[in-house]
C-alpha positions as CSV (number, residue, x, y, z in Angstrom):
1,X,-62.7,-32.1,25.2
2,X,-60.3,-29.1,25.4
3,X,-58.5,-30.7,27.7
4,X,-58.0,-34.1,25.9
5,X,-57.0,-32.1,22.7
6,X,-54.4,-29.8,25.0
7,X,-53.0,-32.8,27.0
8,X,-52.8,-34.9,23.2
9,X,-52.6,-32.7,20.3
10,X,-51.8,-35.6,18.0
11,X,-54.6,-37.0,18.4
12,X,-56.6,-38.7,15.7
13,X,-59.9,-38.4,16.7
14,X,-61.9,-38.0,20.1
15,X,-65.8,-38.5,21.1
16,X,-67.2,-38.1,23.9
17,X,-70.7,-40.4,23.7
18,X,-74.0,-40.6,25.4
19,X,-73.5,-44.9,26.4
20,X,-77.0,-45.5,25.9
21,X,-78.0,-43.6,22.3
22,X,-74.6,-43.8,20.4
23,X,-75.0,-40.1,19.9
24,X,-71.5,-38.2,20.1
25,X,-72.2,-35.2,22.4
26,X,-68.7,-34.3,21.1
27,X,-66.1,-34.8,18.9
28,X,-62.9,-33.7,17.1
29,X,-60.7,-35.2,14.4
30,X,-57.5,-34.5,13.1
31,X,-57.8,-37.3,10.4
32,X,-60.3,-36.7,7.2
33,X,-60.4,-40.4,7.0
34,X,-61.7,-41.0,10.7
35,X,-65.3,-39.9,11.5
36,X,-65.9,-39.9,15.0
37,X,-69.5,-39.4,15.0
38,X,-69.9,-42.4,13.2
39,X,-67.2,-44.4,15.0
40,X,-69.0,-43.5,18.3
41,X,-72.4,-45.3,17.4
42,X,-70.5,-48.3,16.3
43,X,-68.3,-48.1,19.6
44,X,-71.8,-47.9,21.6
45,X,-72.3,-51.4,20.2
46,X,-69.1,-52.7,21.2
47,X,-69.5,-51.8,24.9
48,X,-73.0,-52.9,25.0
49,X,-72.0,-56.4,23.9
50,X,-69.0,-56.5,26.8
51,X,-71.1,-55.5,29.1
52,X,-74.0,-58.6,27.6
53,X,-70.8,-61.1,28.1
54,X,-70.4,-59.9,31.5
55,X,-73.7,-60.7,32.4
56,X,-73.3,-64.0,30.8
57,X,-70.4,-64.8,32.4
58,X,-72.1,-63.9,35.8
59,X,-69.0,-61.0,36.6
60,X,-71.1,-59.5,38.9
61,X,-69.2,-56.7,41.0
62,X,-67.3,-55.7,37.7
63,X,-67.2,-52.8,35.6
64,X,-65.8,-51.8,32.7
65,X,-62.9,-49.5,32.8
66,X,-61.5,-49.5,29.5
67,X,-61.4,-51.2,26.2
68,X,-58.6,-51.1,23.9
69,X,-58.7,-51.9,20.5
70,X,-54.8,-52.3,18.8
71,X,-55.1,-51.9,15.1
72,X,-51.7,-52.2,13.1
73,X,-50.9,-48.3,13.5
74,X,-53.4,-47.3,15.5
75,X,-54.8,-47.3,19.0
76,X,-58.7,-47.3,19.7
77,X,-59.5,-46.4,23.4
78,X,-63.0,-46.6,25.3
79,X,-63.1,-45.2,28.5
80,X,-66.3,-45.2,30.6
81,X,-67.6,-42.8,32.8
82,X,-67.8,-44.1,36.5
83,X,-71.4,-43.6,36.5
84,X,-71.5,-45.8,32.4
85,X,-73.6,-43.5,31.1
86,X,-70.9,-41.9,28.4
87,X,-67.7,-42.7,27.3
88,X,-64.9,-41.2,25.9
89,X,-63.7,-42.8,22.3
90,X,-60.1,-42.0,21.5
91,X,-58.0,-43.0,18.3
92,X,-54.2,-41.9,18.5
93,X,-51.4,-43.5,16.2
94,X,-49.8,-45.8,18.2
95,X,-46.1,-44.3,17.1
96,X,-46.7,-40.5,18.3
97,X,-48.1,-41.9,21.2
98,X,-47.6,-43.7,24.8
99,X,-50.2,-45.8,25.3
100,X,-49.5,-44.8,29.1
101,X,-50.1,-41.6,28.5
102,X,-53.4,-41.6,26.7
103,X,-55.0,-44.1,29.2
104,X,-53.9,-41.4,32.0
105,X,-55.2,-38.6,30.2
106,X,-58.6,-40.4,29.8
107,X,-59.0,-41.5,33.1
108,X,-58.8,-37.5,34.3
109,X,-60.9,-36.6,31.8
110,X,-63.5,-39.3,32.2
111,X,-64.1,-38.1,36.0
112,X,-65.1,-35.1,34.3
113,X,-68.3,-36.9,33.0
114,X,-70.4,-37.9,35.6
């Protein structure tokens, strides 16, 4: 998490979340309006149903990388662990910050996990 919050310092808000209970194992915000905690139980849901439509759609072989989520001044990134098991939830303003950036800083961090 240090390193996310070094590498991004404006930030919003940052989880890192157990895949299979919701539970943050932790978090940060910069934002009193953003609860992380809270956002990463609800983002548990929204990777468990991607991962129900894969299997619908028979995408066997695939995995999920990432999900992003573009709100109208923010950016919501998922990024999952190679292994699934936990995820990283970011939230940055999209105007401080390149989306390129943040995907690249999540994908170091998320090797981390496993």
């Amino acid at each position: 998490m240090a390193a996310i919050l070094a590498d991004l310092p404006q930030l919003m808000a940052v989880a890192v979340v157990d895949a299979v209970s919701g539970m943050s194992l932790a978090s940060h915000s910069n934002s009193p309006s953003i609860n992380p905690d809270t956002a990463a139980a609800y983002n548990t849901e929204v990777v468990k149903q991607k991962q129900k439509a894969m299997t619908a759609l028979k995408l066997s072989g695939e995995t999920i990388e990432d999900i992003l989520i573009t709100l109208t001044n923010q950016l919501h990134l998922i990024k999952l662990s190679t292994s699934g098991t936990k995820f990283i939830y970011l939230v940055v303003n999209m105007r401080d910050t390149n989306l390129a950036v943040a995907r690249e800083v999540l994908r170091a961090n998320a090797e981390c996990l496993n």
